[in-house]
N, C-alpha and C positions, 0 to 999 in steps of 0.2 A: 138130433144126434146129441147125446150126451157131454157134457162138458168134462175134460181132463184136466184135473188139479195136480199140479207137481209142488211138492213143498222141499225147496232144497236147503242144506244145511248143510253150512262151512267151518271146517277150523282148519282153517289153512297152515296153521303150527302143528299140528296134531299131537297136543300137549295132554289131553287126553288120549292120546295111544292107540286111538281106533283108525281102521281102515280106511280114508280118501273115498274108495268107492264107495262100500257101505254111508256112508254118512251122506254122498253126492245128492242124490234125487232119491223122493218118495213119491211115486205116482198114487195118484188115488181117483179111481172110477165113480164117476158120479153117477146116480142112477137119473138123474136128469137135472134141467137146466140150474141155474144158480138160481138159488133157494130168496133171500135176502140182506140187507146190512143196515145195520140205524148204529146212530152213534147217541150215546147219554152222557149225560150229566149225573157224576157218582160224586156223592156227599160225603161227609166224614161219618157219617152215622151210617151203620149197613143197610143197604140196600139189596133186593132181588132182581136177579134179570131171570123174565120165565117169557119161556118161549111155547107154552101151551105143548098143545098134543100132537108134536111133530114128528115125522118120522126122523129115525135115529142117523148122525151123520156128523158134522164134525163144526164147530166152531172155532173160529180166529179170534180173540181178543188183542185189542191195541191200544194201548196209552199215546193220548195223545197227547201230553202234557210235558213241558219242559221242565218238571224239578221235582215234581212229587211220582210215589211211586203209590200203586193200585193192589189191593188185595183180595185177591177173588178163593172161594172154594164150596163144596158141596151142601154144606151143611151150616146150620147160624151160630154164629160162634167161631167157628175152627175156618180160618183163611188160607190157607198153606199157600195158594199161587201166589205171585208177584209178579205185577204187571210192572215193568222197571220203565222211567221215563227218558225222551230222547236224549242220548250221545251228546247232540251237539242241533244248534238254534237252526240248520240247514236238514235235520236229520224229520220226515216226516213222522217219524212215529218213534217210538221204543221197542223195543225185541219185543214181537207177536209171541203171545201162547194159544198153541194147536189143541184143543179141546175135545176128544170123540165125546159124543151125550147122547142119551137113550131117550124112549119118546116121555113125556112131562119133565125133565131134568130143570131143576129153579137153579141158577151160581148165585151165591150170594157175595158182594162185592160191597167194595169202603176205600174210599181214599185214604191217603196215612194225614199228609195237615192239610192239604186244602183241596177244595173242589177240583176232578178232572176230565176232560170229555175223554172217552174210551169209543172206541167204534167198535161195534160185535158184526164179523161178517158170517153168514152159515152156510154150507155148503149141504144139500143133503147126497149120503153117498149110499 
């Protein structure tokens, strides 16, 4: 049986102006079981995360650093993501970024000052 991924997302202010429901739950059909997750070590110099010739689906990325933030994006050079680190020393992780990626997709990723473990989970859907 395939595995059901719901990815929900709150603003319980709705300071952004959008709909409660709309924003509540995002289901998403996995075409089967849970794919993988490793966690690394990202340096201040850019780095590649390539996850070879996979079929196309969705990755999680997580900071799991308490102070430094992480910057990920398509191409070497140009980082647009921000992987932001935790809230608070109780808080497992920093706001996850949901990722869809198509099959050979490389992110390329860089800490901002210092070294951070990031966990990449993948789901294939």
């Amino acid at each position: 049986m395939p595995l059901q991924v719901t990815m929900i997302i709150q603003d319980s202010e709705r300071r952004a102006g959008w709909d409660t429901v709309a924003l509540n739950q995002v289901p998403l059909s996995q075409a089967g079981s849970f794919s993988s997750a490793a966690t690394f070590t990202i340096g201040t110099t850019e780095e590649t995360l390539s996850f070879g010739d996979i079929t196309p689906g969705r990755i999680v990325l997580f900071n799991l650093d308490g102070t430094n933030f992480v910057e990920w994006g398509f191409a070497t050079g140009s980082r647009p993501g921000r992987l932001r680190p935790k809230v608070a020393a109780t808080d497992p992780c920093g706001a996850p970024n949901s990722i869809d990626v198509a099959s050979g997709t490389t992110i390329y990723i860089k800490a901002d000052t210092a070294s951070c473990e990031v966990k990449a989970v993948f789901y294939r859907l």
